[in-house]
C-alpha positions in Angstrom: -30.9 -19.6 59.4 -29.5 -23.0 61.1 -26.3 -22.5 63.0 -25.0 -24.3 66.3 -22.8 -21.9 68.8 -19.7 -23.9 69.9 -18.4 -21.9 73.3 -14.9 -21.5 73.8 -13.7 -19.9 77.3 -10.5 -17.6 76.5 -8.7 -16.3 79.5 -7.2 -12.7 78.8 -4.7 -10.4 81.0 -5.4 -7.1 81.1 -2.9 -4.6 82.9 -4.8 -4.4 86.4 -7.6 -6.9 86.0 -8.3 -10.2 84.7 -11.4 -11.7 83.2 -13.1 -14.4 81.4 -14.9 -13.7 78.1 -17.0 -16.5 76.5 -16.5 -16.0 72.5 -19.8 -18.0 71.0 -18.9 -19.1 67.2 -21.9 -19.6 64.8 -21.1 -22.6 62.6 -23.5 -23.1 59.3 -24.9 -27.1 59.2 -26.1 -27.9 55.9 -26.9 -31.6 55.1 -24.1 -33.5 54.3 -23.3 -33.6 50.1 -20.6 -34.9 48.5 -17.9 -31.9 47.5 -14.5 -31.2 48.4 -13.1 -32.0 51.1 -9.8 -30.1 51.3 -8.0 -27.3 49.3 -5.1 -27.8 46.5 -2.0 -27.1 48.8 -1.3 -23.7 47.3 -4.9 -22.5 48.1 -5.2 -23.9 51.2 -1.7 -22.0 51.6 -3.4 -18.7 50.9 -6.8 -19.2 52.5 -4.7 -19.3 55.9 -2.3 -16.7 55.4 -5.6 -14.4 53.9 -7.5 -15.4 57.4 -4.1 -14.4 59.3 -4.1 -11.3 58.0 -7.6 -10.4 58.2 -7.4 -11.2 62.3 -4.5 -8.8 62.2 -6.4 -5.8 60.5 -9.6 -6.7 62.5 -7.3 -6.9 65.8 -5.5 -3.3 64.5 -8.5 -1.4 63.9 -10.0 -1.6 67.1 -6.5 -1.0 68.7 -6.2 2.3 66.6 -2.9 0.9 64.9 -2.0 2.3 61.6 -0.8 -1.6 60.6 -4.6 -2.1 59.8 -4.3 -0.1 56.6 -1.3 -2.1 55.7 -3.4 -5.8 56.8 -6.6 -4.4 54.9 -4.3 -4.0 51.1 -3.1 -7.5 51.7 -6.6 -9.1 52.6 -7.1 -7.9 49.4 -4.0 -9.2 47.3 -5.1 -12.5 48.8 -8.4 -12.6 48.0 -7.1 -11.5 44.2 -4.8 -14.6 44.5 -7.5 -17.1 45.7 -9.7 -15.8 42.6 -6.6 -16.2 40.5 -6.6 -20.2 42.0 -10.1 -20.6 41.0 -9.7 -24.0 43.3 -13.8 -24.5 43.6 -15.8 -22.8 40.6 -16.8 -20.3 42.6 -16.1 -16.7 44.1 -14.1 -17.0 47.1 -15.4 -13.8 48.6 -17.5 -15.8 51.0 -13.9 -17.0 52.6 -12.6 -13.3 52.4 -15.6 -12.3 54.2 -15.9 -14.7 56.5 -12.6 -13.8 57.5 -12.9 -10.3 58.1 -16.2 -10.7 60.0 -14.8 -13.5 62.4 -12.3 -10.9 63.1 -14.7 -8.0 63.6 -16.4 -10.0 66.0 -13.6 -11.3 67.9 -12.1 -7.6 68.1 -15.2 -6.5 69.5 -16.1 -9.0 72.1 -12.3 -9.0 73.6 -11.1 -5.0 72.8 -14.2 -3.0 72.3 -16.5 -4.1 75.1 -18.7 -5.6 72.5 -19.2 -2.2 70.5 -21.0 -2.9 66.7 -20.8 -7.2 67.5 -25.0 -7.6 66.5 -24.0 -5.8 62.9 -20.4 -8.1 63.0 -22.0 -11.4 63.8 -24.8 -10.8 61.3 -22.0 -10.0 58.2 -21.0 -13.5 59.5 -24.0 -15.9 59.4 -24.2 -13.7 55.9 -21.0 -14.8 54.7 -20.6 -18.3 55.5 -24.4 -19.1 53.6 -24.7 -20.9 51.5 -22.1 -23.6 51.7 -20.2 -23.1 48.3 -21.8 -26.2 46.2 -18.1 -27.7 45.4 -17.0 -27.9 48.9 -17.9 -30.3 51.7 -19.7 -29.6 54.8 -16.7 -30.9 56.8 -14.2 -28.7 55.2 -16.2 -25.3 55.3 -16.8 -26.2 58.9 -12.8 -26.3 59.7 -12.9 -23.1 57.2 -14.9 -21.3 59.8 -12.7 -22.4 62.7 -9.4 -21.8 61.2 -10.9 -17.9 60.5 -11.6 -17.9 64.3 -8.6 -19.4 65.6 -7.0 -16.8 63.5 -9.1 -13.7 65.2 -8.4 -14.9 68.8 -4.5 -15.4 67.8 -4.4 -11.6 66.3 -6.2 -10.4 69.2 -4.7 -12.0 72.3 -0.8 -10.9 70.5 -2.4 -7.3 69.7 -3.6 -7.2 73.8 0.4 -9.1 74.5 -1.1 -12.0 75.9 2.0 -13.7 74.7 1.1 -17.5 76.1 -2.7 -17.4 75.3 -1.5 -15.9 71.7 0.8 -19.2 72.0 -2.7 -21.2 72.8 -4.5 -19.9 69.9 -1.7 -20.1 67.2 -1.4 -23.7 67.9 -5.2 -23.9 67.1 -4.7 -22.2 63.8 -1.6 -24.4 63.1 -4.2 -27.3 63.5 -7.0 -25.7 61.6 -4.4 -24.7 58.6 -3.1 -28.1 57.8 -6.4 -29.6 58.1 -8.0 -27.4 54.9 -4.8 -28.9 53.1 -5.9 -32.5 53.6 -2.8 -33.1 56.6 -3.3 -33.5 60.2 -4.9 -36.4 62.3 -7.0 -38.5 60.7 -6.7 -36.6 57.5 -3.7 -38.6 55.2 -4.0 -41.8 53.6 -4.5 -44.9 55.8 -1.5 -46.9 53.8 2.1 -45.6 53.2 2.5 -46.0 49.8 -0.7 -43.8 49.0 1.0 -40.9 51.6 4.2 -41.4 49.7 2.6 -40.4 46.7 0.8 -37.3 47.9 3.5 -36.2 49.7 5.9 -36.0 46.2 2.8 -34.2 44.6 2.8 -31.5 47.1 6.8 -31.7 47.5 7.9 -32.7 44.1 11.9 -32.2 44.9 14.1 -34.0 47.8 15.2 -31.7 50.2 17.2 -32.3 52.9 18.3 -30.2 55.7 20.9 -29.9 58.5 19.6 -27.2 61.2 21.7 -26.2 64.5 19.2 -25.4 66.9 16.3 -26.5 68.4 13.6 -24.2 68.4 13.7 -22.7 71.9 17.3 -22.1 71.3 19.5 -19.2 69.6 22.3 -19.8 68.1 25.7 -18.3 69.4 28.9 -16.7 68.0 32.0 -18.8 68.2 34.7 -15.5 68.7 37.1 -17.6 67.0 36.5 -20.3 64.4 40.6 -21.1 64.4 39.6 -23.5 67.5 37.7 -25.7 64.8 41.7 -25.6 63.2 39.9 -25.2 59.6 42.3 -25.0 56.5 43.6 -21.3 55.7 41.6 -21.1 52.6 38.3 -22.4 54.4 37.2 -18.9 55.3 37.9 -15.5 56.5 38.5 -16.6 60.2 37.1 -14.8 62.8 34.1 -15.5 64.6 31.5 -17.7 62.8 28.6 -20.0 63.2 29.1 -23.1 65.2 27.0 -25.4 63.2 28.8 -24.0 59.7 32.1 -24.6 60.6 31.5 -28.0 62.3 30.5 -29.2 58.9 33.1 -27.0 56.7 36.0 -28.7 59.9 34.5 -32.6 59.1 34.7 -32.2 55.1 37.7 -30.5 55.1 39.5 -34.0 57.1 37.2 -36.0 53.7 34.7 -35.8 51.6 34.0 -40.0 52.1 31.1 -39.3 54.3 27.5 -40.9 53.9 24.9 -38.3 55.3 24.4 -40.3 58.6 28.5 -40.5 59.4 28.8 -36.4 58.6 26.2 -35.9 60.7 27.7 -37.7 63.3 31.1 -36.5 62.7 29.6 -32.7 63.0 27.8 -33.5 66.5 31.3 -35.1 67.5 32.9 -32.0 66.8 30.7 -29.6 68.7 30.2 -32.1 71.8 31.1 -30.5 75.2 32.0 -26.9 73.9 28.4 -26.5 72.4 24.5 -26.8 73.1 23.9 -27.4 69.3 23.2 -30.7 68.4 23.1 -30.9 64.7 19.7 -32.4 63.7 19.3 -34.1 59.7 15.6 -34.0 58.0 14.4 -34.5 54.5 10.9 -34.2 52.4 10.7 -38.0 51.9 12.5 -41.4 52.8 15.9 -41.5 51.7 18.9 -43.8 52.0 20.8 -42.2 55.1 24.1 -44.4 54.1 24.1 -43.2 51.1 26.8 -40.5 49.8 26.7 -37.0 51.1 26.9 -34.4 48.5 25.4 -31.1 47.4 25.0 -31.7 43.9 22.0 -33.6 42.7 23.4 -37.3 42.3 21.4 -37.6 38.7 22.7 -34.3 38.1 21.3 -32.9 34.1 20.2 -29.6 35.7 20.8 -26.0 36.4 23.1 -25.3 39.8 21.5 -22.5 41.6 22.6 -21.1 45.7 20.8 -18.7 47.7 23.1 -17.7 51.1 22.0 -15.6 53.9 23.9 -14.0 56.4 22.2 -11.2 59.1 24.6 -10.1 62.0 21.6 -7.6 63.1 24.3 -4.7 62.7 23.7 -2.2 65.0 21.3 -3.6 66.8 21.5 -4.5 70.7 21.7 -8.4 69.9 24.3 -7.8 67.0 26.3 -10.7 65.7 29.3 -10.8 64.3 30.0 -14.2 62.7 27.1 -14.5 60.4 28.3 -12.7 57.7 31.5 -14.9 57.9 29.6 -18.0 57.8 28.7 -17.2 54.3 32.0 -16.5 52.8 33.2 -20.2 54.3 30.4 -21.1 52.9 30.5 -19.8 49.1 34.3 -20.6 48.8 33.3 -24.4 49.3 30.1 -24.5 47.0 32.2 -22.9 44.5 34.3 -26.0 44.9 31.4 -28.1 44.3 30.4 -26.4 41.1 28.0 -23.4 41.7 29.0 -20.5 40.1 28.6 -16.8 40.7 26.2 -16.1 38.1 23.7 -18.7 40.0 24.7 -17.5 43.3 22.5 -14.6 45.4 23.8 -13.6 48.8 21.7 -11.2 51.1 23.7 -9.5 53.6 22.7 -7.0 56.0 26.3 -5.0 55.5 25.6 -2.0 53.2 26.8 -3.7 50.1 24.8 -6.7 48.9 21.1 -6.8 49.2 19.3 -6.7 52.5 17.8 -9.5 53.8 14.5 -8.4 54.7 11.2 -10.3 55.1 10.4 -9.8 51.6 13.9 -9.6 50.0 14.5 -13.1 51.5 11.2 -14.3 50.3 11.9 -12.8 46.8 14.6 -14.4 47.1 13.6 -18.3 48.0 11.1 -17.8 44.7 13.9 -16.7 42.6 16.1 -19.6 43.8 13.1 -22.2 43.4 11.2 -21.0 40.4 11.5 -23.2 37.1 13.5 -26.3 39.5 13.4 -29.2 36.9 14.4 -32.6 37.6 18.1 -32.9 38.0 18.5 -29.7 38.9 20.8 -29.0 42.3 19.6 -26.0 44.7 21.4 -24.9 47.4 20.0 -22.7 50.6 22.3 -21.3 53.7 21.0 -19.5 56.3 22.7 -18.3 59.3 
């Protein structure tokens, strides 16, 4: 069977030694035909989060974890989803596969002093031949490498090699958005032709304030009275810097453009905070033109989905968080959501707990059935 090995030196820690393993990957080469060359987005979606979770179980199992059970089930819903897709005409199961044997072989090489890898690497070569008829050469290629860049990332985090894990998440990152048709070299050569595949895979304008940059966390204020907010603003307290900078420079107007709230929110927080409020959106928009949180063409639904976790209990609690999203409803609610369109999760005993999956039932309930002229509203702190 033809296959070229592409080598790839990974540097693992170990407590009390330190070595270098050489991981050989078998790529199938077919000659090149005309097929597919990336996934629909929502495929592409779960073809990386199935090869994800197959490096976990793979990266489990050999460290006797019980989580490998738990990875295994959800390989499975995944693969049941990609079949649901039907993106290619054909049985995924060489992708599921695939997967799991990149894992196996990975595991083995870097955690089992290469216990079972001739049986791994053969369920492999078996899985990845033929190329499926539909799909290009190119993109079952970057297939492959996205299910090994998965394997080393589950690995290296399962051993707590935290900065190789780093190394080899990046990789995936890279491998991910490739199979979707993004990355370098992979989007249209003129802008208009991007503009236009960017609104089929994001349909809706969103745009976002955020508070921190990623290396940062973001701290209590003890008191939000120093932000001298109206009575009726909030509960007081502590809260969220970046929530009450916002809730302090609309409660002086509401005649702000996005650009000029922005600015007035960083203005606010400059030299008592390290936030710098940072603006993005989905698509080019009009920076000058009004702020508001209701759709502008407004014919729609009105629909808000607020989260607040103070970690109660927990070493790094907070205690402004939950706060935040009381200041928060009370001046939606002034912009016309209502309560019946309105989910909180709060992590204090009485409204649902935002966990993983409560906040990501959550984020479907509040995007599910969006039409045109609808406005949809998301807080997190």
């Amino acid at each position: 069977k033809p296959f070229r090995l592409k080598q790839q030196l990974c540097k693992l820690h170990v407590p009390g030694k330190s070595f270098g393993l050489w991981l050989f990957e078998p790529f199938h080469l077919v000659p090149t035909a005309e097929g597919m060359d990336q996934y629909p987005p929502d495929f592409a979606t779960a073809v990386s989060a199935l090869a994800r979770a197959a490096g976990l179980w793979a990266a489990f199992q050999a460290g006797g974890d019980d989580q490998a059970e738990e990875k295994n089930a959800e390989v499975d819903q995944l693969y049941s989803r990609l079949m649901d897709m039907n993106a290619y005409d054909d049985d995924p199961i060489q992708i599921k596969d695939m997967a799991c044997s990149a894992g196996l072989v990975t595991a083995s090489q870097s955690m089992l002093d290469g216990e079972g890898i001739d049986d791994h690497q053969q369920l492999f070569q078996d899985a990845i031949m033929p190329t499926p008829e539909n799909l290009s050469e190119e993109l079952w290629i970057r297939t492959q490498k996205l299910c090994w860049a998965s394997s080393r990332w589950a690995c290296l985090e399962v051993q707590g090699d935290d900065d190789a894990a780093q190394r080899a998440k990046r990789e995936f990152d890279r491998h991910a958005r490739c199979i979707a048709g993004f990355g370098v070299g992979k989007g249209p050569q003129d802008t208009e032709t991007y503009r236009t595949r960017a609104k089929e895979v994001m349909p809706a304008t969103v745009i976002m304030f955020s508070g921190c940059q990623d290396c940062q966390t973001s701290a209590d204020v003890s008191n939000t009275a120093t932000f001298e907010l109206p009575e009726d603003a909030g509960p007081g307290g502590a809260g969220g810097a970046l929530t009450n900078s916002m809730i302090k420079a609309l409660s002086d107007t509401d005649d702000y453009t996005w650009v000029s709230l922005l600015k007035a929110m960083r203005e606010i927080l400059d030299g008592n905070y390290t936030q710098i409020p940072m603006l993005s959106c989905s698509c080019k928009m009009d920076l000058q033109s009004p702020f508001g949180i209701r759709n502008p063409a407004s014919n729609g639904q009105y629909r808000a989905l607020l989260i607040g976790i103070n970690y109660v209990g927990s070493s790094a609690e907070l205690r402004g968080c939950h706060n935040d999203i009381d200041t928060m409803t009370r001046y939606i609610t002034d912009q016309g959501y209502s309560d019946g369109e309105m989910k909180i999760l709060l992590d204090d005993g009485e409204h649902e707990e935002p966990t993983k999956q409560g906040i990501a039932d959550a984020l479907s309930w509040l995007s599910n059935g969006a039409q045109a002229g609808d406005s949809l509203f998301f807080h997190y702190s």
